[in-house]
C-alpha positions in Angstrom: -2.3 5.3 1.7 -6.0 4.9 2.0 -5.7 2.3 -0.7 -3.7 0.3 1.7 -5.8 0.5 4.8 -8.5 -0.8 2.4 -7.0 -3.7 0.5 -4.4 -4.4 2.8 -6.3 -4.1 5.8 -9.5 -6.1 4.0 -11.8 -3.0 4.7 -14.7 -2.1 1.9 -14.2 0.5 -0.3 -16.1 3.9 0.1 -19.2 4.2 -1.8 -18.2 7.3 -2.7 -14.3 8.6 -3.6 -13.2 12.8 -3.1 -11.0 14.3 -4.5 -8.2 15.6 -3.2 -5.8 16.8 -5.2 -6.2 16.1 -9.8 -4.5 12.8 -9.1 -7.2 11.9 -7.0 -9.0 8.3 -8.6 -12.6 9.0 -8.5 -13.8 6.9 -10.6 -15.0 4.1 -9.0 -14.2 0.8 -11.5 -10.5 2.6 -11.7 -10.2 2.4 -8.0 -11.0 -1.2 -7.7 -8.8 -2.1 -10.5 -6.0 0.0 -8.3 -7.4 -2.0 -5.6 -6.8 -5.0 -7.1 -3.3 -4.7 -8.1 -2.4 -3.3 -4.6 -3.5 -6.9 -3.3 -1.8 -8.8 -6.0 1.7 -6.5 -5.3 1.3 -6.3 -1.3 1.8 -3.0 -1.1 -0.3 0.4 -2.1 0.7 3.4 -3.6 0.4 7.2 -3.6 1.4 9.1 -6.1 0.0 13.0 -5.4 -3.5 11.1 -4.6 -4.3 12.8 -1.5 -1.4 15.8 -0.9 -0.2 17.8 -4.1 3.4 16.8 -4.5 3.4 13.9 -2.0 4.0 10.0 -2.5 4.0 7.2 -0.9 4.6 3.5 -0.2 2.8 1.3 2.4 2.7 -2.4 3.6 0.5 -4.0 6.1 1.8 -6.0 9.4 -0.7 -8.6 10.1 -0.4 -10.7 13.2 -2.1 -13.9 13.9 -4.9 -11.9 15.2 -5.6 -9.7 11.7 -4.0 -6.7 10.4 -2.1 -4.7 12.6 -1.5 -1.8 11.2 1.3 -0.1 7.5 4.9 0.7 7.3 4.8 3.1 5.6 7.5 5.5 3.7 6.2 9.2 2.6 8.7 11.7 0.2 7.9 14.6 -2.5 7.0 13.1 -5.9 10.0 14.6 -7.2 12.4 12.5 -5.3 9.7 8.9 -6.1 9.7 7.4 -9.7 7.8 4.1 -10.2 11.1 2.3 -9.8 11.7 3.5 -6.7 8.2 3.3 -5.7 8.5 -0.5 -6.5 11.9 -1.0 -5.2 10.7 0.5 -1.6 7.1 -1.6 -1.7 9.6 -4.9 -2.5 11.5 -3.2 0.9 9.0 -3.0 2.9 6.8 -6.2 1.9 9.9 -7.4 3.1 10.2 -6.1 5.7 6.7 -6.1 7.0 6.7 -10.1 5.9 8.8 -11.2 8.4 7.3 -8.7 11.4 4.1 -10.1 10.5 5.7 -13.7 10.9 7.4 -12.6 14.1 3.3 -11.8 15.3 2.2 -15.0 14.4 0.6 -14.9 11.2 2.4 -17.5 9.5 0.7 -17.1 6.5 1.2 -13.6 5.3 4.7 -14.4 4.6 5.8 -13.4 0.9 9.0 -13.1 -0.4 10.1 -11.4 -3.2 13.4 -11.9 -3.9 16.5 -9.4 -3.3 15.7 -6.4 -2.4 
């Protein structure tokens, strides 16, 4: 979820990148690239990143002051594919869309279709 406070939230990324767990991205040109298509989606991912066996989906709530803070949805890897990852990002950008909207920032707004 660290991706998501950082691309989501508009924070820098760390100079330097632990790991965690073997999943962990450490290299630092692959974590922007990760970075990058976390913006372009709206939502970050985990997949075993930072817990051995755990994954993840997060989306930010923004308000018309900034970013607020993630929903966020957290399961065992074996029960998370990458569809299901992306159906539950689709969710929660969704979701998080129109809380954001219900703040005031009327221009975080994306929508994505049936989810």
């Amino acid at each position: 979820m660290g991706q998501g406070l950082l691309r989501l939230g508009r924070r820098q990324a760390p100079t330097k990148l632990t790991r965690y767990t073997d999943k962990s991205i450490t290299d630092p040109k692959v974590y922007a690239e990760e970075l990058e298509t976390t913006l372009q989606r709206g939502y970050a991912v985990d997949r075993g990143e930072f817990h051995e066996g755990v994954g993840g989906v997060c989306a930010p709530v923004t308000s018309s002051n900034g970013f607020e803070g993630l929903a966020t949805f957290v399961a065992p890897l074996e029960r998370l594919n990458e569809e299901g990852m992306e159906r539950i990002g689709r969710a929660l950008v969704a979701i998080t869309s129109r809380a954001s909207l219900t703040l005031g920032d009327v221009e975080r707004v994306k929508f994505f279709g049936t989810v």
